[in-house]
GUFIMI-370515 format. One line per field, with one value per residue (C-alpha): residue number from 1; residue in one letter; x, y, z. Coordinates in steps of 0.5 Angstrom, whole numbers. Layout:
# residues N
nr = (NUM/...) $
rest = (A/...) $
x = (X/...) $
y = (Y/...) $
z = (Z/...) $
//
This chain:
# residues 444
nr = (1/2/3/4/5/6/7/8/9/10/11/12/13/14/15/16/17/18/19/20/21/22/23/24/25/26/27/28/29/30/31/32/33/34/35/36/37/38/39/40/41/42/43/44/45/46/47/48/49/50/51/52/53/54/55/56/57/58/59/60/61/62/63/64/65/66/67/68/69/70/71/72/73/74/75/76/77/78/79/80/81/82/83/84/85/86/87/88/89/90/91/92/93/94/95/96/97/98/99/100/101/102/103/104/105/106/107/108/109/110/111/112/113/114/115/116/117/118/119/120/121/122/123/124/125/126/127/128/129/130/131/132/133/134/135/136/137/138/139/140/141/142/143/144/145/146/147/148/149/150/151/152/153/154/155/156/157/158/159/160/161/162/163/164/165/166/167/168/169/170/171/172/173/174/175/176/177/178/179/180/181/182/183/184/185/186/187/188/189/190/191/192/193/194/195/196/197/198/199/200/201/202/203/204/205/206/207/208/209/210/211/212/213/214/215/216/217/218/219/220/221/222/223/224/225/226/227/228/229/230/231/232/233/234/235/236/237/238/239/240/241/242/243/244/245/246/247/248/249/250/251/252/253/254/255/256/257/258/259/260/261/262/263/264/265/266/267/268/269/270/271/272/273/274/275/276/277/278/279/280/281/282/283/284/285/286/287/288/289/290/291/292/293/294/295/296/297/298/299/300/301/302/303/304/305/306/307/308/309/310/311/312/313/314/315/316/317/318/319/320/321/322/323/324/325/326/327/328/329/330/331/332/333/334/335/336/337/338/339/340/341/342/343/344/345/346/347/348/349/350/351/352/353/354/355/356/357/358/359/360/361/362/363/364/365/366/367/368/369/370/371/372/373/374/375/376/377/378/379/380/381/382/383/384/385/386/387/388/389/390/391/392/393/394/395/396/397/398/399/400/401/402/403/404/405/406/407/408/409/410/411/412/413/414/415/416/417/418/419/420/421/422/423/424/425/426/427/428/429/430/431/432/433/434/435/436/437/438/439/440/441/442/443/444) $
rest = (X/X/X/X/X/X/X/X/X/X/X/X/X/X/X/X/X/X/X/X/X/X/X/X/X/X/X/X/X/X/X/X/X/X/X/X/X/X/X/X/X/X/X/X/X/X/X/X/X/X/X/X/X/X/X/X/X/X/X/X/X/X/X/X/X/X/X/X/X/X/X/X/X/X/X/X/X/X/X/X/X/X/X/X/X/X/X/X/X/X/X/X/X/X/X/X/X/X/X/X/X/X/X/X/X/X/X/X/X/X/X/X/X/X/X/X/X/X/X/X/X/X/X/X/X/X/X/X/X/X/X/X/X/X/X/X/X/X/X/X/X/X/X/X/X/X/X/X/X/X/X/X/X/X/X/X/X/X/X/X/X/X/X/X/X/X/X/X/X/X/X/X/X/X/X/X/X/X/X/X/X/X/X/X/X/X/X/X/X/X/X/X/X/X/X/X/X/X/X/X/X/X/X/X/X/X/X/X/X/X/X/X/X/X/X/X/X/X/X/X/X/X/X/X/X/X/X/X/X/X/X/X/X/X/X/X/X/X/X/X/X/X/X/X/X/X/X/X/X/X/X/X/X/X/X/X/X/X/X/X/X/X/X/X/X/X/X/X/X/X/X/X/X/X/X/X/X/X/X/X/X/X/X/X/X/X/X/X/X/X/X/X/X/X/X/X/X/X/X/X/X/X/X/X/X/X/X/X/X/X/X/X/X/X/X/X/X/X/X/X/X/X/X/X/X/X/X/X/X/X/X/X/X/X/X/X/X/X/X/X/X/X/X/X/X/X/X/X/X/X/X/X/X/X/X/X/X/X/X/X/X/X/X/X/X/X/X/X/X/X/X/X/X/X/X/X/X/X/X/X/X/X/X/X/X/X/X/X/X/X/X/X/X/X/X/X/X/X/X/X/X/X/X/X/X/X/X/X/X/X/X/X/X/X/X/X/X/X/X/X/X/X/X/X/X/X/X/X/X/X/X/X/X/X/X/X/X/X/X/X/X/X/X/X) $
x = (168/172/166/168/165/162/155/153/155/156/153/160/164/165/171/174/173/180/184/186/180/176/181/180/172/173/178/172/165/170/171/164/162/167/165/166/173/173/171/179/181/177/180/187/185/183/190/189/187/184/176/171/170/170/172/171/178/178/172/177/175/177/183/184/182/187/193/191/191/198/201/198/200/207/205/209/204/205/203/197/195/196/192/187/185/186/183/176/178/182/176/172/176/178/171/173/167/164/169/175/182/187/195/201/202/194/195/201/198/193/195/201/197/194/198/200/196/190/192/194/187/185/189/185/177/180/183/176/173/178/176/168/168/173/180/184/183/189/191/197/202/209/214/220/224/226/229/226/231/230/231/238/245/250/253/260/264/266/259/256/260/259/252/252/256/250/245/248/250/243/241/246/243/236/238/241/235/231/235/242/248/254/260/260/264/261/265/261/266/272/268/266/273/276/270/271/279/278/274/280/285/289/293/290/295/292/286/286/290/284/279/282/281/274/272/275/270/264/267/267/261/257/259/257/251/250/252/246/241/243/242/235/230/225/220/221/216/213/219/224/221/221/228/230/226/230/237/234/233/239/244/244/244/250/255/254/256/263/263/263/268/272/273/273/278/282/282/282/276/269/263/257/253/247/251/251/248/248/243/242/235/234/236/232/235/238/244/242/245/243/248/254/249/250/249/242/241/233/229/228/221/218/212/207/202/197/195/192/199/196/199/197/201/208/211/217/223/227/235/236/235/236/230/231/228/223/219/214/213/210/206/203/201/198/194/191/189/187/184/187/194/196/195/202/208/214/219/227/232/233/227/230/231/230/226/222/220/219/214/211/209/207/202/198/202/202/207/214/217/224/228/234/234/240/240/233/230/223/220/220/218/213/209/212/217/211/209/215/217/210/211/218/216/209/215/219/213/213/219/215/210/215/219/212/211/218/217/211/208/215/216/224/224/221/221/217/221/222/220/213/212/216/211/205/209/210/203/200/204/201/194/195/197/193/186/189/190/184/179/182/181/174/168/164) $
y = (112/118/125/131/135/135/135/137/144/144/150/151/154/160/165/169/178/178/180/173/170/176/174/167/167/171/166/161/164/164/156/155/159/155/148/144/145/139/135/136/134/129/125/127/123/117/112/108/100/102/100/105/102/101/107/115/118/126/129/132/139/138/136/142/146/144/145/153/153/150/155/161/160/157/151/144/139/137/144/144/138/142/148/145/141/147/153/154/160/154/148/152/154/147/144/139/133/133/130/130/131/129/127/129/123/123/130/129/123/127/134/132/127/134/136/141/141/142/148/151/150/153/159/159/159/165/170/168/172/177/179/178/183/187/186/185/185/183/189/191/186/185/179/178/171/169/162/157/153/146/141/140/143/146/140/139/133/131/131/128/121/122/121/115/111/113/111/105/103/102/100/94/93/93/87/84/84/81/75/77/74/77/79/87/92/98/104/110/113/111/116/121/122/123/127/132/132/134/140/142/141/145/145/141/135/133/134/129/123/124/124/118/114/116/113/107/106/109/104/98/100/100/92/90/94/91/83/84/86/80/75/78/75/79/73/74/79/86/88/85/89/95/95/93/100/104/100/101/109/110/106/111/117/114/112/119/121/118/119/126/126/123/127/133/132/127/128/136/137/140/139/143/146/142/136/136/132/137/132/125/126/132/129/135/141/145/151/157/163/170/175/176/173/168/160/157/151/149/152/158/161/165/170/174/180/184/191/188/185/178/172/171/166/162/157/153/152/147/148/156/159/167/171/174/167/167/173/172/164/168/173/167/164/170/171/163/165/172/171/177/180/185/193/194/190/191/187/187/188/181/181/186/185/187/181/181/188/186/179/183/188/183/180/187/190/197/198/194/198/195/197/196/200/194/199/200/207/209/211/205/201/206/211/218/217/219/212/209/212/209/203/202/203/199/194/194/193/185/185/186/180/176/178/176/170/168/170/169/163/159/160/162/154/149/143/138/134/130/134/133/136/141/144/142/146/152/152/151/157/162/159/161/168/169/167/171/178/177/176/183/187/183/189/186) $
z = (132/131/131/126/133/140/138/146/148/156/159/163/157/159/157/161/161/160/154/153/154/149/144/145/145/137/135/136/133/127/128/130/122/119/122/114/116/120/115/113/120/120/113/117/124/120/119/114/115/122/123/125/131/138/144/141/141/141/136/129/132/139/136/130/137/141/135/134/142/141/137/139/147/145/151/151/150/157/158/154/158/164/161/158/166/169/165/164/158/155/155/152/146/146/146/150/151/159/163/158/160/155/156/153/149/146/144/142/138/135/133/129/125/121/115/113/106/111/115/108/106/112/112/104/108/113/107/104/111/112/104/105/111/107/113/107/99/96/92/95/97/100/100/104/106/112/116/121/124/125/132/131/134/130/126/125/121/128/132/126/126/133/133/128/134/138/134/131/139/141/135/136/143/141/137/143/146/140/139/135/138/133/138/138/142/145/142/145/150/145/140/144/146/139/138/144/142/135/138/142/138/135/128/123/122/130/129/121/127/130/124/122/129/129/122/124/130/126/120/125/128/122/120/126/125/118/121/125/120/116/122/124/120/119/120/127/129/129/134/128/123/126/129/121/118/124/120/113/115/118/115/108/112/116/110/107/113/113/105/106/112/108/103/108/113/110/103/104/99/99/95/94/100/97/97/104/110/116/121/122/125/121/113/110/113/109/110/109/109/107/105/111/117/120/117/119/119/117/111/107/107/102/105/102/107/106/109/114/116/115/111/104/102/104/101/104/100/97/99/99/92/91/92/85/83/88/86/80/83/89/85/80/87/89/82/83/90/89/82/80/80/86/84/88/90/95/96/98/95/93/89/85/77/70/68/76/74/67/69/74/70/64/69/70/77/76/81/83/89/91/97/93/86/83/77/76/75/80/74/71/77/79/77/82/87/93/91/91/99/101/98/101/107/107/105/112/116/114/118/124/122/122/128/132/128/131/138/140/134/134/128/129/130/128/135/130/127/119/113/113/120/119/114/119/124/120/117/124/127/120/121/129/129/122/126/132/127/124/130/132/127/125/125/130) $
//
């Protein structure tokens, strides 16, 4: 039976005068007057169709506890085990019960099982603090769009059908070692071989011979693969039903692979940016590219801050929409978590159209300051040129948030992998800086 917390506080919990250990110690008497947060984590932890019986895993908050300290350090989990055996400071924000010391695979187990609807929910109770004791009201607000990378290599047609042989190969030797007998050849060397001609060749008409023999391989290696599925029943056990989930997944991914190389490279054609699967580990990795800067390969964030610097509201897109239509989503976000539209709002230029400025000013934003006027007129956005110079400079200011989310919260990219983690990920890391900001500037 899992425990929301650890009902018996040890003595020795003490932080450490350091900075770091102040900061720490701020982070938790927050955590301490918001202990009905854990009833969130707790619903998180129970896996459905498990009883709630027998050995005690970590209480919800050891584990809610032990995600912040994640994020806010950038610690590996094997280096969160270290840390959490080794210092005193992080024991006693992690809340540990007596004698606990967790591995790398229980913490790993544990922290990514909250989802990202939980930390959001979090991010909500603590702007309720931050506006209960006056930090951060809401009236005036900034938007700026940035990029988190997924765990991924730069993809190219070559690499991809390259990581398909090597998937489907050891796929192909697990099912040997769970009974199939079909006759298959290992293909691995033969593909790393062309993929590593196609990226030293030069001149097209070589590189396409090559193509050409590497969606042979890959083709064949498929057949096998599909041959051994057929062969497996999947009344054989737990292991045969796994190993048929794994081809069930990756099988898909892989013919899309080889239907998009071959209208690419053969074919000479090119579909739609969106169209295009740019990981076989990572399918819902989007490219983005944001004006002539290089080509990201992840998701596109949308992000609102206050005065204060903290994060009001994010939203992980889909694909990689303009920011001309992401401004007013943003806004009607604000207003549902705010309940009342912000006095003023500055956005890049992006933003920046007639019908953004119209609906804002429609919802009650008295003044709409664009970095990049795009034709529009000062008077029409805001009520003097005094106000709109604050404005635009307040706007740049978001810039430097987002540069500490990348560096020092790991927002830059994103080391947990699938869609849903992605936005645990991205979340965990906003609560983490947010809990963090708001213990500074927090009256004492």
């Amino acid at each position: 039976m899992r425990q929301e917390r650890t009902v018996q506080s040890n003595i020795f919990d003490l932080f450490a005068e350091h900075e770091i250990g102040r900061e720490l110690k701020a982070m938790s008497q927050w955590l301490d007057e918001h202990r009905d947060l854990l009833g969130l984590v707790a619903q998180d932890l129970r896996r459905h169709g498990v009883k709630e019986t027998g050995r005690e895993g970590l209480p919800a908050e050891a584990v809610l506890r032990c995600a912040l300290l994640k994020q806010h350090r950038q610690l590996s989990y094997e280096e969160l085990a270290f840390h959490l055996e080794d210092s005193a400071s992080f024991r006693a924000f992690a809340r540990l019960p007596w004698g606990c010391s967790p591995k790398k695979s229980v913490l790993h187990k544990t922290i990514s099982a909250i989802r990202a609807e939980t930390f959001e929910a979090i991010n909500r109770v603590l702007l309720t603090s931050a506006r209960q004791d006056k930090v951060e009201r809401g009236k005036v607000v900034r938007i700026d769009s940035t990029v988190t990378s997924a765990l991924m290599h730069e993809p190219s047609d070559s690499s991809l059908l390259w990581d398909c042989v090597r998937v489907m190969v050891r796929l192909l030797q697990q099912a040997a070692s769970l009974g199939s007998a079909i006759p298959w050849h290992d293909h691995c060397r033969a593909a790393k071989k062309r993929s590593r001609a196609i990226q030293f060749t030069r001149g097209r008409p070589k590189r396409v011979q090559h193509y050409r023999a590497l969606l042979r391989i890959t083709c064949t290696t498929l057949s096998y693969l599909e041959q051994a599925a057929a062969q497996l029943p999947l009344a054989a056990g737990p292991a045969v039903e796994l190993w048929q989930a794994q081809v069930r997944h990756y099988k898909p991914l892989i013919e899309r692979i080889i239907a998009q190389t071959e209208r690419r490279v053969p074919a000479g054609g090119a579909g739609p940016a969106g169209d295009k699967l740019v990981s076989l580990f990572e399918p819902h990795a989007d490219i983005i590219v944001k004006g002539s800067r290089d080509v990201e390969y992840g998701h596109k964030i949308n992000l609102t801050t206050g005065t204060s610097g903290l994060i009001l509201d994010l939203v992980v897109e889909a694909g990689n929409p303009a920011d001309s239509e992401r401004l007013l989503p943003m806004l009607e976000r604000h207003i549902g978590i705010w309940g009342e539209p912000p006095r003023q709002a500055a956005a890049d230029g992006g933003y920046a159209s007639r019908e953004n400025l119209s609906g804002a000013k429609a919802w009650g934003v008295r003044d709409v300051a664009f970095h990049k006027k795009c034709g529009l007129k000062i008077e029409d956005m805001v009520k003097s040129r005094w106000v709109y110079r604050k404005l635009r400079n307040f706007r740049a200011g978001i810039e430097a948030g987002i540069s500490c989310l990348k560096r020092a919260y790991g927002l830059g990219r994103c080391t947990w992998r699938g869609l849903d983690h992605f936005k645990t990920y991205v979340w965990s890391s906003v609560v983490a800086y947010n809990l963090a900001l708001f213990a500074r500037l927090r009256p004492n």
